[in-house]
C-alpha positions, 0 to 999 in steps of 0.5 A: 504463529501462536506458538511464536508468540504472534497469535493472530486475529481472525475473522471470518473468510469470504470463500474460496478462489482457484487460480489458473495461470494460463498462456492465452496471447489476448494482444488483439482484444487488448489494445483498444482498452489495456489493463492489467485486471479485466472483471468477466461476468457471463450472465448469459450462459450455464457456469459451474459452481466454482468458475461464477465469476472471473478476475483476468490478471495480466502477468507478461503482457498481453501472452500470459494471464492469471484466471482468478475465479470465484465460486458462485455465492454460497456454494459449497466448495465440494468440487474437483475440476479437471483439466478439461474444466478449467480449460474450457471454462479459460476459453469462455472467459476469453470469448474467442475460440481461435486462440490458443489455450495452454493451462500452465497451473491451478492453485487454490486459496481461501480469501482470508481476513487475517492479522497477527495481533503482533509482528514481533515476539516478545513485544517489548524485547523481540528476538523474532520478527514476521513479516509480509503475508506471514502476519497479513491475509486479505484478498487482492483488492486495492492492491494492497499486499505486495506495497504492504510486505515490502514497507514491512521490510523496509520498515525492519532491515534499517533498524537490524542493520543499525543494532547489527552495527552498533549505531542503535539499541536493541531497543529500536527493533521494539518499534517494528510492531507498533509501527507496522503492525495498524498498517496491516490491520488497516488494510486488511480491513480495506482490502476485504471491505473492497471485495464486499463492495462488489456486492452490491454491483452484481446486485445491480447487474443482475448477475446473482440469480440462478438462472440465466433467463433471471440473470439476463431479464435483470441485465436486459433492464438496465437498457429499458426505458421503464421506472424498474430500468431507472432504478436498476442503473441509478443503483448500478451507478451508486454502486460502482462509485463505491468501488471508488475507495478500491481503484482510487484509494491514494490515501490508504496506501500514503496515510500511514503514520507511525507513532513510536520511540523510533518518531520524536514529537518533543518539539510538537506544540500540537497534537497530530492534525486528524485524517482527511474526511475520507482517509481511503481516497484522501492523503493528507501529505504532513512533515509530522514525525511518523508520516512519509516524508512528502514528495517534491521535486527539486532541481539544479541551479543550472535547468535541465541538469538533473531533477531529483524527488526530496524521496530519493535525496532521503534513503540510502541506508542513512538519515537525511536532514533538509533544510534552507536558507538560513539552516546552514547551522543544521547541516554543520550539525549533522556533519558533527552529530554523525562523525560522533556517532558512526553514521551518516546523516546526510543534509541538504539545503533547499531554495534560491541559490541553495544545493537544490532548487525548489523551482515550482516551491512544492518544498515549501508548500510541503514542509511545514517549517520555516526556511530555517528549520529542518525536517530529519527523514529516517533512513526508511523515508519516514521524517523522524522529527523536525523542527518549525526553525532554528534553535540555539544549540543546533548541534546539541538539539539534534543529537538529543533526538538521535540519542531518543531514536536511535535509543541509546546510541553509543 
């Protein structure tokens, strides 16, 4: 990476883990309480070094399963399991010895806390571009990685396929990085912040001594009525709501603002409204320019026809331009602006009587702009610039912004 130009910033890992991706059909112990992830910690019992723990991670639904297990705390990772071992240790985590076990592999990896100082190379005038795991390493928490590597893409193929056709500047491929590059640091920080999080639960639960006559007297306190007990399950449950951040953490998956050339903020008054108080669980939903375009869903002048997000009206490899009553002018615009471009910019307009109805006014208590105004999404979703209402050049003032996104568009 460093030779690309990409170095990356790294901090100090928080061990290994060995997955073993085994076939276990667990139909029967699942179906009062599915799930795709199950925690297995067995306090009771003697456990080699590098199975302590165990994260069970459905696959195919309820036949096919991912161990996830992680080495006891502090252990050296000198060990070398054989098939036997993972095998065996399988079968206790399942708990039910009729079933059948078949082990289908064993890879290992290290629980990393990485991210690349930059996504593209040269940062200026790139010519190459990474994405995904390549420039991101953190550990599964949140569930943040998948979402991430694909908005990265997401992200980058609208703006190659832009300069590939001539609709924009190279310079536009200059954004990537910018844009996605505090996404990834910013979950990778939550992601392995997540993982520490589950410290103090295991504390709580007993579960870290070494012995399993320690781990249960501890454990066994949790059901005793005494002033240890008391204290040992107030902490077990200060604990788990701080697991919170990771099982309900909507804000550090929808709070992603952008803040590049490829966002037009020229006809901002004001400066970008702060996060909410805890911008982990929190998700501030904004038309700023360089937020994600909010959800709302709209209908048909006829109920029971059709209903569509204002998420999916936008997209499709094109800008998306809404507005409402009294906006007609934008849509003509758009119309214009596009023909003399080469490209699509799709309009619509929202409200009473309009191409969509906003029957529950989830637009309008979303858009942030008058019934006249309009809000611009660029082709990845994101709002690329709005504004509060009508102007008296329409045309001109949307192909003064395209120009600034698209940077220099022909």
């Amino acid at each position: 990476m460093r030779e690309l130009g990409l170095p990356l910033i790294k901090k100090p890992g928080q061990g290994l883990a060995i997955n073993v991706l085994a076939r276990v059909d667990l139909s029967k112990h699942i179906g009062s309480r599915p799930g795709n992830l199950h925690w297995n910690i067995q306090p009771d019992i003697e456990h080699p070094h590098w199975g302590w723990a165990c994260i069970a991670r459905m696959i195919k639904p309820w036949h096919e399963w991912m161990f996830i297990f992680l080495p006891t705390p502090g252990a050296d990772f000198d060990f070398n399991p054989s098939p036997a071992d993972y095998h065996k240790r399988v079968q206790e985590m399942v708990g039910d010895p009729t079933l059948p076990i078949t082990i289908l592999d064993v890879s290992r990896w290290y629980i990393n806390e990485i991210v690349a100082e930059y996504y593209a190379s040269p940062p200026s005038n790139p010519n190459i571009f990474c994405l995904g795991d390549a420039v991101h390493r953190h550990p599964p928490i949140n569930g943040l990685g998948s979402n991430t590597s694909v908005q990265d893409a997401f992200n980058l193929a609208w703006k190659v396929a832009y300069v590939e056709k001539g609709l924009a500047s190279p310079r536009l491929l200059a954004t990537y990085s910018p844009e996605r590059q505090p996404i990834g640091a910013a979950i990778v920080a939550r992601a392995n912040q997540g993982f520490r999080d589950h410290g103090p639960v295991w504390d709580a639960l007993g579960v870290l001594a070494p012995t399993p006559a320690e781990r249960m007297a501890s454990f066994n306190e949790l059901k005793a009525a005494t002033p240890a007990g008391k204290a040992r399950r107030q902490a077990l449950r200060r604990a788990i709501e701080t697991t919170a951040q990771e099982f309900h953490g909507l804000g550090i998956e929808m709070n992603q603002r952008y803040d590049s050339d490829a966002a037009y903020t020229g006809d901002e008054k004001y400066p970008r409204p702060p996060l909410p108080e805890d911008p982990v669980l929190q998700y501030q939903i904004s038309t700023y320019p360089g937020s994600r375009l909010p959800h709302a869903w709209l209908n048909t002048k006829e109920p029971g026809l059709k209903q569509i997000s204002t998420i999916d009206l936008a997209g499709h490899g094109a800008f998306c331009l809404l507005t409402g009553i009294g906006g007609e002018a934008w849509k003509e615009a758009a119309g214009t602006v596009g023909a003399e471009l080469g490209m699509e910019i799709r309009a619509y307009t929202i409200g009473w009587g309009q191409d969509w109805e906003d029957v529950y006014f989830d637009w309008e208590r979303r858009r942030e702009v008058e019934e006249e105004g309009c809000v611009l999404a660029r082709p990845d979703r994101t709002v690329a610039w709005r504004s509060m209402g009508m102007v008296g050049d329409s045309t001109g003032k949307l192909r003064e912004v395209m120009g600034s996104i698209c940077i220099g568009t022909k």
